[in-house]
TIKOL-154878 format. One line per 2 residues: number of its first residue (from 1); for each residue x, y, z of C-alpha. Coordinates in pm, 1 decimal. Each point is the difference from the previous one (the first is absolute). Layout:
NUM> X,Y,Z ~ ... .
//
This chain:
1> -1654.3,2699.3,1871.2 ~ 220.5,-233.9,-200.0 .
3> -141.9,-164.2,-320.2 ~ -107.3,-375.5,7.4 .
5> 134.5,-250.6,-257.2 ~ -94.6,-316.7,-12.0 .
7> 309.4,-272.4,-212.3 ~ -152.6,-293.8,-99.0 .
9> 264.4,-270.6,14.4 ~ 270.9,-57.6,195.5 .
11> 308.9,-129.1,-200.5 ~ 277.6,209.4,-69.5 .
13> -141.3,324.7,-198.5 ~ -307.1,33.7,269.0 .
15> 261.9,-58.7,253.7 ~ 233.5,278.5,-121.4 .
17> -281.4,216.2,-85.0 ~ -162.3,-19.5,345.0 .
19> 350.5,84.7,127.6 ~ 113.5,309.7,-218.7 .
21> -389.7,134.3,105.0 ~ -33.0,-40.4,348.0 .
23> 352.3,173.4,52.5 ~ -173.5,313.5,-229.7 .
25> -252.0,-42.3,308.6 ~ -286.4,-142.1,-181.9 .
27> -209.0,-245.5,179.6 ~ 13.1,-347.4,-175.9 .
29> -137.0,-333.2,-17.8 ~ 108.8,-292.7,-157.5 .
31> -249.0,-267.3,-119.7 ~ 112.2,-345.3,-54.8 .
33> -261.9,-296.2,-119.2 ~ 277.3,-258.4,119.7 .
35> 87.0,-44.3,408.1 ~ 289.7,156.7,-17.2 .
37> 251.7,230.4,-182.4 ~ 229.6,-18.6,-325.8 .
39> -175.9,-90.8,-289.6 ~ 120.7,-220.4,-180.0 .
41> 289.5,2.2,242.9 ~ -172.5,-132.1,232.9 .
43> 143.7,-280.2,243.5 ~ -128.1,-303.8,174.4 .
45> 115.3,-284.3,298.0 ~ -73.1,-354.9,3.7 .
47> -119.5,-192.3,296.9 ~ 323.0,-180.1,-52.0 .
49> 212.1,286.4,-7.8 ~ 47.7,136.0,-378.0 .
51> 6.5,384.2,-29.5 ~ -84.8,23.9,-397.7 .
53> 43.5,344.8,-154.4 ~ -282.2,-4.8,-278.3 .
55> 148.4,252.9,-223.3 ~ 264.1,172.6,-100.3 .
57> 316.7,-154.2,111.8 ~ 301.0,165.4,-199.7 .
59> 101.9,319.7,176.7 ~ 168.3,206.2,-263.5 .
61> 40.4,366.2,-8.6 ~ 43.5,83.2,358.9 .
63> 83.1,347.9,-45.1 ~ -331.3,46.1,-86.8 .
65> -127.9,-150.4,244.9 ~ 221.7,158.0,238.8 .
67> -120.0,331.7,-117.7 ~ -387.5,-66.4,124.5 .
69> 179.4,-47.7,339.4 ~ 199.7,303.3,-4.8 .
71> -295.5,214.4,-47.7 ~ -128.1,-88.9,350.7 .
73> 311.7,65.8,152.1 ~ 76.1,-413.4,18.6 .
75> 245.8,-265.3,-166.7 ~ -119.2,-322.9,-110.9 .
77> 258.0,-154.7,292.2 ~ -240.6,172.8,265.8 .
79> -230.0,-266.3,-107.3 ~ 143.9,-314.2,-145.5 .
81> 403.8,-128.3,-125.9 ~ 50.7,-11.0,-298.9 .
83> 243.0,-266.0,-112.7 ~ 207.4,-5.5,-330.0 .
85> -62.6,-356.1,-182.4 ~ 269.3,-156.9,-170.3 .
87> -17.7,-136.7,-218.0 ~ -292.1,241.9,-115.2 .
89> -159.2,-285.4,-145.9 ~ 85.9,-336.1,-221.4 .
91> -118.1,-71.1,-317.1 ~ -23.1,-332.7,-144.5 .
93> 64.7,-128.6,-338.1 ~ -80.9,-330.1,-168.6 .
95> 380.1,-42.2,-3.1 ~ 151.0,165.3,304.5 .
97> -91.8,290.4,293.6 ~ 78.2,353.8,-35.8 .
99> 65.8,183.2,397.2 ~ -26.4,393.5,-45.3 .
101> 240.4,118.8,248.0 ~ -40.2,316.7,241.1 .
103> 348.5,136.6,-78.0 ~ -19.2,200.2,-330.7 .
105> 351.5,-86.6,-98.0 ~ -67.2,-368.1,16.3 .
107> -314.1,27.8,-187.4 ~ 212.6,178.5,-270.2 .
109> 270.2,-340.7,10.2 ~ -322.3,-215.2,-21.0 .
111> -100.7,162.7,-319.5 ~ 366.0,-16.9,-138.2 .
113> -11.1,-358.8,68.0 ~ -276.7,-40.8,-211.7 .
115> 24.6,229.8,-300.4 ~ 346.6,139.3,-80.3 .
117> -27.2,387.3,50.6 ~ -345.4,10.3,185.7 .
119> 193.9,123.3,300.8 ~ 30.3,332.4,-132.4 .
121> -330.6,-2.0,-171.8 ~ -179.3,-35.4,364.9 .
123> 182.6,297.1,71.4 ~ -124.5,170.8,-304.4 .
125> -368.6,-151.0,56.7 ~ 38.3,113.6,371.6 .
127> 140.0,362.6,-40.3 ~ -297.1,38.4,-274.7 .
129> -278.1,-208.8,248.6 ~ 138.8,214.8,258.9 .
131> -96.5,373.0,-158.9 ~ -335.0,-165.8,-104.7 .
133> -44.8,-61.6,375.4 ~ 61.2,287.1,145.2 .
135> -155.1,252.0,-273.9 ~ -296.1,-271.1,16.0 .
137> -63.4,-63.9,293.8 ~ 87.4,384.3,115.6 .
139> -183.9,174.8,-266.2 ~ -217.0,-197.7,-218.3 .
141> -181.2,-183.6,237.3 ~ -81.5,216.7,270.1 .
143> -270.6,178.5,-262.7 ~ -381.4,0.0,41.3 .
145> 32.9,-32.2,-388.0 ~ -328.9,211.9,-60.7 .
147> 144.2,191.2,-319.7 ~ 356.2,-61.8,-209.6 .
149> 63.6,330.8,126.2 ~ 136.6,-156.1,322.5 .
151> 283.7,-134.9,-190.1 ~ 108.0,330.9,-163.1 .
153> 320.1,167.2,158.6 ~ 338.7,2.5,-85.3 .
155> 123.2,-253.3,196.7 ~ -280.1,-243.4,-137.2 .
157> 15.9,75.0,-348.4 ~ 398.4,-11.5,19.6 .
159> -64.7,-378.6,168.3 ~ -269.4,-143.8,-240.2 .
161> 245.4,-130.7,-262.2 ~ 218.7,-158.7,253.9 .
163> -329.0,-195.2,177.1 ~ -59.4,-162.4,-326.2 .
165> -335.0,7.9,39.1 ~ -74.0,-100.6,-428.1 .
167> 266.7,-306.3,36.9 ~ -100.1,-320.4,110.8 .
169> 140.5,-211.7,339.3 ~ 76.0,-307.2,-232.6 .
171> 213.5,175.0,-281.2 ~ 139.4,222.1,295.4 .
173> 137.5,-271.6,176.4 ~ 110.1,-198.9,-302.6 .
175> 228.3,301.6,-74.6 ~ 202.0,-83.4,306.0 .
177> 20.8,-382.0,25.7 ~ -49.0,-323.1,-245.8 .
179> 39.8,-272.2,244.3 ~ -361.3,-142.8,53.8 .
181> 20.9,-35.7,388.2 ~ 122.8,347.7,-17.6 .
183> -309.4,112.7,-149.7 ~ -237.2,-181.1,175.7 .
185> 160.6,151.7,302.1 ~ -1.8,350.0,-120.6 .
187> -331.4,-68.6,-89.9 ~ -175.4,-177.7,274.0 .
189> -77.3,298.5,214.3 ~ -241.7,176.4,-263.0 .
191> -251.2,-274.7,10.3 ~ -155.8,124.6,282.7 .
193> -28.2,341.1,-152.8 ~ -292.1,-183.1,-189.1 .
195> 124.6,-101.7,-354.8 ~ 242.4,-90.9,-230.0 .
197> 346.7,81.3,4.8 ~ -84.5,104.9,-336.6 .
199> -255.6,209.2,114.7 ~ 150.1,179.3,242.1 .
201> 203.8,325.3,-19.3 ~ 357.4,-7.6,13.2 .
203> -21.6,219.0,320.1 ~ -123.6,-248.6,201.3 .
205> 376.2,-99.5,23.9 ~ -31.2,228.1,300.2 .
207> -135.5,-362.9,131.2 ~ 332.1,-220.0,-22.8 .
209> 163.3,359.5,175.9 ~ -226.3,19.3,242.6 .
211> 38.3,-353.7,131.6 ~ 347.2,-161.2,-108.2 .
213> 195.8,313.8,28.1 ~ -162.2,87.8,313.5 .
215> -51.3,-345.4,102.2 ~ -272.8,-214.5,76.8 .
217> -87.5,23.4,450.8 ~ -254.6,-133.6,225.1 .
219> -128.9,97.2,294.0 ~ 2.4,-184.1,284.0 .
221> -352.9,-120.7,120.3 ~ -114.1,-20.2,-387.3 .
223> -186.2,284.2,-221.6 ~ -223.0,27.9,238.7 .
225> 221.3,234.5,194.9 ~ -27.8,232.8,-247.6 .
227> -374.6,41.5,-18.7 ~ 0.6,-8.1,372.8 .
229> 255.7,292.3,67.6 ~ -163.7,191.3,-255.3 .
231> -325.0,-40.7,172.2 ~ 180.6,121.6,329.4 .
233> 84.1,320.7,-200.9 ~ -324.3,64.0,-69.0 .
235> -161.9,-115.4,345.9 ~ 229.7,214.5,153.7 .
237> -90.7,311.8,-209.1 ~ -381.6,-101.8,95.8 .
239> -120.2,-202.4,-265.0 ~ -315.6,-219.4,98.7 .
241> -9.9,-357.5,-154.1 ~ -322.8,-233.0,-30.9 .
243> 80.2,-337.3,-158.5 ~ -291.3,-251.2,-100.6 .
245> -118.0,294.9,-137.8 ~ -150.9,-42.5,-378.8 .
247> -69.0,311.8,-151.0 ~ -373.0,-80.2,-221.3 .
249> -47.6,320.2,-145.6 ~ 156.5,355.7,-52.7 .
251> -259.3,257.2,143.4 ~ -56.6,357.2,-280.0 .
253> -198.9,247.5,73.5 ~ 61.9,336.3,-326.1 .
255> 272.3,-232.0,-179.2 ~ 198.1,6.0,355.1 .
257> 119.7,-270.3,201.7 ~ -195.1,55.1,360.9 .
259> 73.7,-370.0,164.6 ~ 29.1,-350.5,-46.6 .
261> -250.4,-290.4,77.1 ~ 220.0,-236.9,235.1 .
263> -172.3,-327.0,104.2 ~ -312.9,148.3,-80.7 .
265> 32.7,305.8,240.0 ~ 41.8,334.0,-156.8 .
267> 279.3,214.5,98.2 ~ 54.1,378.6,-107.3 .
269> 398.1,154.8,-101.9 ~ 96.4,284.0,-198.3 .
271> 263.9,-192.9,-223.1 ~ 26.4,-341.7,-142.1 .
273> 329.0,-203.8,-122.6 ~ -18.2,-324.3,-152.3 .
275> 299.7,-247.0,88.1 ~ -251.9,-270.0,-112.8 .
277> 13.7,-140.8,-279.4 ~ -86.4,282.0,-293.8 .
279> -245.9,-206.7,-218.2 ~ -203.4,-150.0,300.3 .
281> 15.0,358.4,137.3 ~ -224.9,141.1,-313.1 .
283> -238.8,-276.4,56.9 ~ -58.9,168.0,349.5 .
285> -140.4,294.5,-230.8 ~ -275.7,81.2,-261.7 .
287> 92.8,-87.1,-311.7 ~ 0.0,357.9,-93.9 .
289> 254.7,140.1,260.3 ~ 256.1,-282.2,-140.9 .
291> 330.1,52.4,-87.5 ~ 6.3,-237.7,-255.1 .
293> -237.8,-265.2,-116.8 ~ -0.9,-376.6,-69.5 .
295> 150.1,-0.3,-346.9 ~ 314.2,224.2,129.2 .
297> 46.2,-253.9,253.3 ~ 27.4,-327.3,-222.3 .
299> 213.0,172.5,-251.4 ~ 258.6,118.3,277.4 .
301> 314.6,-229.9,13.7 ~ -7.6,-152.3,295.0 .
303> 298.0,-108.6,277.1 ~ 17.8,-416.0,51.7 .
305> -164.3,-200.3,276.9 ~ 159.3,-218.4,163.4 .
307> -17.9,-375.9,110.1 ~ 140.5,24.1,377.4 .
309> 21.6,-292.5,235.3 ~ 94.0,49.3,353.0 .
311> 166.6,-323.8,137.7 ~ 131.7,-117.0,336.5 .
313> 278.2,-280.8,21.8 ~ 93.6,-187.9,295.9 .
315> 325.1,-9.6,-89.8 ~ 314.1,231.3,-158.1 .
317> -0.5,-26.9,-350.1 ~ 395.8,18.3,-153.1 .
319> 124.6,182.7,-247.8 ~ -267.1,281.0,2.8 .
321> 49.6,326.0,54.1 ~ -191.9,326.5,103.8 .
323> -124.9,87.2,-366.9 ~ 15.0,-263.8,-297.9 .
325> -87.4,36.0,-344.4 ~ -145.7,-287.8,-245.0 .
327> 118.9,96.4,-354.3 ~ 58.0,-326.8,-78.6 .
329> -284.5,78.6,-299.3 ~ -2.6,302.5,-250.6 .
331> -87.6,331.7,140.7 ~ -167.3,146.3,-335.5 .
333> -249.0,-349.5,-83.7 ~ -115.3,38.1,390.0 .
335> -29.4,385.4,-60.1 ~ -194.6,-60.5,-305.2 .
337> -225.3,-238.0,190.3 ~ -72.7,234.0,238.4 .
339> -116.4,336.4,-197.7 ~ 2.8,-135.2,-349.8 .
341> -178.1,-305.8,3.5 ~ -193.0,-2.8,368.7 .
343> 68.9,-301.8,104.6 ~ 118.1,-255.5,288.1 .
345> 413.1,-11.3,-131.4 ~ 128.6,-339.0,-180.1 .
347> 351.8,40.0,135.8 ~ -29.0,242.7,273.5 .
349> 269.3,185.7,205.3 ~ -71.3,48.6,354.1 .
351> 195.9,151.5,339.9 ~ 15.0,-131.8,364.5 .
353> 90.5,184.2,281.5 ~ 148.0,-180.5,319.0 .
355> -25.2,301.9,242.9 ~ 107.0,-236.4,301.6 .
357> 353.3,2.6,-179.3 ~ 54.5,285.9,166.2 .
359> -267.2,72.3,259.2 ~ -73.1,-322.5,264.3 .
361> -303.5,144.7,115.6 ~ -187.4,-22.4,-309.7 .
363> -23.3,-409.3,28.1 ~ 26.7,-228.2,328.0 .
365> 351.2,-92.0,78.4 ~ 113.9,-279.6,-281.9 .
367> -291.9,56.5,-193.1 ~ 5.6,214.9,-327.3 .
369> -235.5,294.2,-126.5 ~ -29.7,30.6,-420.6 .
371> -194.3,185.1,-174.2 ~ -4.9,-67.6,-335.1 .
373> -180.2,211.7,-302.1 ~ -14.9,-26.4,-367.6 .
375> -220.3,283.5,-237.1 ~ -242.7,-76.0,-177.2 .
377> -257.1,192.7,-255.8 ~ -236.9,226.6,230.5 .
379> -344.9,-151.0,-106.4 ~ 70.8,-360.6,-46.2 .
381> -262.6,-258.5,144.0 ~ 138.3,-95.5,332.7 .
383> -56.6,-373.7,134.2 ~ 114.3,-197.9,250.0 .
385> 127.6,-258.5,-255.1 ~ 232.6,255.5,-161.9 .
387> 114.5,87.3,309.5 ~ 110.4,-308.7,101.8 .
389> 137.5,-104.8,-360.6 ~ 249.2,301.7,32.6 .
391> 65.9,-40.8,393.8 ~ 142.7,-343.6,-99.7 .
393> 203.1,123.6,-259.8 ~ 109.1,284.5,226.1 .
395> 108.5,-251.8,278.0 ~ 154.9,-256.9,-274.9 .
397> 270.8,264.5,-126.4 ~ 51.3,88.4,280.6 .
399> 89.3,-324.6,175.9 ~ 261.1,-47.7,-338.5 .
401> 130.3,327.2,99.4 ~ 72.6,-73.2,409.2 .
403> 61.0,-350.8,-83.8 ~ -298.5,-86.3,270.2 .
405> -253.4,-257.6,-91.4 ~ -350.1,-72.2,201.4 .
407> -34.9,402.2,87.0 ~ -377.7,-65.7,-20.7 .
409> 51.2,-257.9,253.0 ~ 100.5,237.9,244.6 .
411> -221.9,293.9,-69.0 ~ -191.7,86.1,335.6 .
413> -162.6,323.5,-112.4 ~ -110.4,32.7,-397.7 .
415> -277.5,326.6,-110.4 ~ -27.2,69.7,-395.7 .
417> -73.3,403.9,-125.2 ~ -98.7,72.0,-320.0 .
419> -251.2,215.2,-264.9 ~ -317.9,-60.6,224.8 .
421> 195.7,86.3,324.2 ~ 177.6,311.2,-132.1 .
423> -423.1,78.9,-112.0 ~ -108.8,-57.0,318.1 .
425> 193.1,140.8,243.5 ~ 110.2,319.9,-207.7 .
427> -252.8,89.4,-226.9 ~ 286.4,-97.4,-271.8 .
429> -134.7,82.4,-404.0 ~ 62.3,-350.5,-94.5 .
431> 143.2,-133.5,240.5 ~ 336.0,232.4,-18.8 .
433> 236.5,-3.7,239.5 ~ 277.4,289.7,-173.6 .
435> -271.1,261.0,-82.1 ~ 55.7,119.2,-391.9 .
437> 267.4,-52.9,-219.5 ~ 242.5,264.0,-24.6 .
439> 49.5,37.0,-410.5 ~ 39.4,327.3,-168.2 .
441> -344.5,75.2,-43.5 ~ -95.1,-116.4,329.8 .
443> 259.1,266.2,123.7 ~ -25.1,359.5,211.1 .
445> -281.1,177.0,-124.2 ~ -132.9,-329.6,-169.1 .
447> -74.8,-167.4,300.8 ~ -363.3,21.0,176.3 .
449> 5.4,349.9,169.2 ~ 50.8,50.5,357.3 .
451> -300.4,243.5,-42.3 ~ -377.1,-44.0,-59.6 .
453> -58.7,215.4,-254.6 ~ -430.1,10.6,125.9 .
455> 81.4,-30.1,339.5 ~ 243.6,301.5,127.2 .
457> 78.8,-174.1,339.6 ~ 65.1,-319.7,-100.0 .
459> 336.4,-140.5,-59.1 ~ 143.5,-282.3,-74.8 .
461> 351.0,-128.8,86.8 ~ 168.9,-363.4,-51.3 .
463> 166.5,-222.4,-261.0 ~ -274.6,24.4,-210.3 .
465> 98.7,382.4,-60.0 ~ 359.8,166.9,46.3 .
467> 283.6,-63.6,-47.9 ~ -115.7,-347.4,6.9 .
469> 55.5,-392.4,175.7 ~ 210.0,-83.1,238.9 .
471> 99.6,117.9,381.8 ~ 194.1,324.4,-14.1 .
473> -269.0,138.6,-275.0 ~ -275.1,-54.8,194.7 .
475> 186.7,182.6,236.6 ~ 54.4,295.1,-162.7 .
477> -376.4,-42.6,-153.7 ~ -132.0,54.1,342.8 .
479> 235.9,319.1,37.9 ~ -157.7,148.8,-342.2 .
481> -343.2,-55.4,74.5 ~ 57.8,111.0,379.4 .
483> 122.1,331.5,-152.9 ~ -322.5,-4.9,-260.4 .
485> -204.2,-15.4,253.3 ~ 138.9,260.3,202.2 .
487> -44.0,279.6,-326.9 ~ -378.4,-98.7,12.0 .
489> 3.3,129.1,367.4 .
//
């Protein structure tokens, strides 16, 4: 008789958990509080015809995420297209606009346009990036990170110098390139690792690799398509799903895991994994078959939040493309503002994405679908007043930027996300929407375990615990814990 596991939460670690599982034959079920799957990836439709992604929206890395398909035997094309995006994204400036292109070569002649000699310096950041990625991604990350001793071999110890895991991102970049915009750019995509450039190792370069060397996509349909051929995978293998399904209460019986209490009905497994958020998890438990308590909690360094507002235009905007960058302010005061100081920014940056640029069904024909997003400090009090002060900031830029005027005039669909949402409808610590920061001592074996060290058959998988934020980890965190759990068995 197979063994029972029950996955509590469906975004992309429970997804890819309940997958690598159910094809090792176990019987599975997947419980989701919200009404339907993804996470924070989540998607919804408009009476009026928006299709708004929720989530993540920058597809990067897709050989990783091609990998999770080809261990079912599948591509990512048997479910969804997948379309290159050039350019990968804009960035504007206070005194101009900065398109990354697709082609590699032309990226280089953008950089020689700006600083004399940067050209070959991408090259040299690349080819460096690019070993980062693959020993990184390849070797580091796919660890369950119990013990150091995982990382002693060889091959590992032969790699650590070149990962530059004592080196910051900030000094690491500034040894390539001077120009400002340069830096910001090089920069930009470690803020969603969860702090400070300057906090940051230098081997999350593997970043900037990972998406401008192997180029920024989309697929067709939005991110939605993801979460929905991965839940194919795993409905296919026999996975059961239950959504509106809020977990109240993890069931022990002899410091073991023996059910969960689901919408206050008891129900009885042999194995439990934790997709769900890891700190709202442990409240599920006596205090004494914790992980960690309170105090760890509120000294952890902790990913942003995020502002998002999800807006519907009944016309085309001009001038806009698929991804666009505000960096019209300075990256390191709104960095500061957000895990130094903990507060709402002064001068913030923000991002919009205009996924109707390049998919027509995500908006009704002429109209327009943005999402726009700007972190913030997880924690902050969240009011509708703030909201709407930033939201008209948000819209003001970027009105200079399209050279539009009277967008609010022609906004037919308007919803607002923040801290209390992200609390809400994830069981977020503080409102979080990135999971923890990934700084050197919130690295590997410093990062919550994906084991409870009271409880032998409960796990835990997610960004909360490794390798860490962001799509393609969670990924692979549902492969680790998938193959933790199996050991137990």
């Amino acid at each position: 008789m197979s063994k029972k596991v029950a996955i509590i939460g469906s975004g992309f670690s429970g997804l890819s958990a309940a997958s690598y599982l159910s094809k090792d034959e176990y019987e599975v079920h997947v419980y989701e509080k919200n009404g339907d799957v993804g996470g924070r990836a989540r998607q919804f439709t408009t009476d009026n015809g928006y299709v708004f992604d929720m989530g993540p929206s920058w597809y990067w890395m897709p050989d990783i995420i091609e990998a999770f398909f080809s261990d079912f035997g599948r591509k990512s094309s048997d479910f969804y297209d997948l379309i290159p995006l050039n350019p990968q994204f804009e960035m504007v400036f206070s005194d101009g606009v900065m398109g990354i292109p697709e082609n590699y070569e032309e990226m280089k002649s953008l950089f020689e346009s700006i600083e004399k000699g940067a050209g070959e310096k991408l090259d040299e950041f690349m080819n460096d990036a690019q070993y980062k990625y693959e020993a990184g991604m390849k070797d580091f990350v796919n660890k369950p990170c119990h013990s150091w001793f995982e990382f002693v071999s060889p091959k590992i110890a032969k790699s650590a110098l070149k990962l530059d895991l004592l080196t910051n991102f900030q000094r690491f970049v500034r040894k390539y390139f001077k120009n400002p915009k340069l830096i910001m750019l090089m920069e930009f995509p470690v803020i969603f690792l969860g702090a400070a450039p300057k906090d940051i190792p230098a081997l999350y370069s593997l970043m900037n690799y990972g998406g401008y060397k192997l180029g920024t996509w989309y697929p067709m349909g939005g991110f939605a398509k993801v979460t929905q051929a991965m839940m194919q995978i795993a409905t296919e293998n026999g996975v059961h799903f239950h959504f509106n399904s809020n977990v109240e209460r993890i069931i022990l019986e002899n410091d073991k895991a023996v059910g969960l209490k689901i919408n206050g009905e008891e129900l009885r497994f042999d194995t439990v994994i934790a997709s769900s958020d890891y700190q709202h998890t442990e409240t599920l438990l006596p205090e004494s078959h914790r992980n960690y308590d309170e105090k760890y909690w509120e000294k952890r360094v902790f990913a942003p939040s995020c502002l998002i507002y999800y807006l519907g235009f009944n016309e085309k905007i001009p001038n806009l493309t698929h991804h666009t960058l505000f960096f019209e302010n300075d990256l390191e005061l709104h960095t500061n503002e957000i895990y130094e100081d903990k507060k709402w920014p002064t001068k913030p940056l923000f991002y919009a994405c205009c996924p109707s640029k390049t998919d027509k069904d995500t908006a009704p024909e002429n109209g327009e679908n943005v999402f726009l997003l700007m972190p913030v400090a997880p924690g902050i009090e969240d009011s509708e007043e703030m909201r709407e002060k930033y939201f008209l900031e948000m819209i003001s830029r970027l009105e200079k930027h399209t050279g539009t005027s009277d967008l609010i005039a022609k906004l037919e669909y308007k919803r607002s996300y923040c801290v209390e949402d992200f609390k809400k409808d994830y069981n977020a610590y503080k409102g979080n929407a990135y999971g923890l920061a990934n700084t050197l001592s919130q690295t590997a074996v410093l990062k919550p375990s994906v084991k409870n060290r009271k409880v032998k058959n409960l796990l835990y998988t997610g960004q909360l615990t490794v390798p860490g934020p962001g799509v393609p980890p969670s990924i692979i965190s549902g492969k680790i814990v998938a193959r933790e759990a199996i050991k137990l068995n």
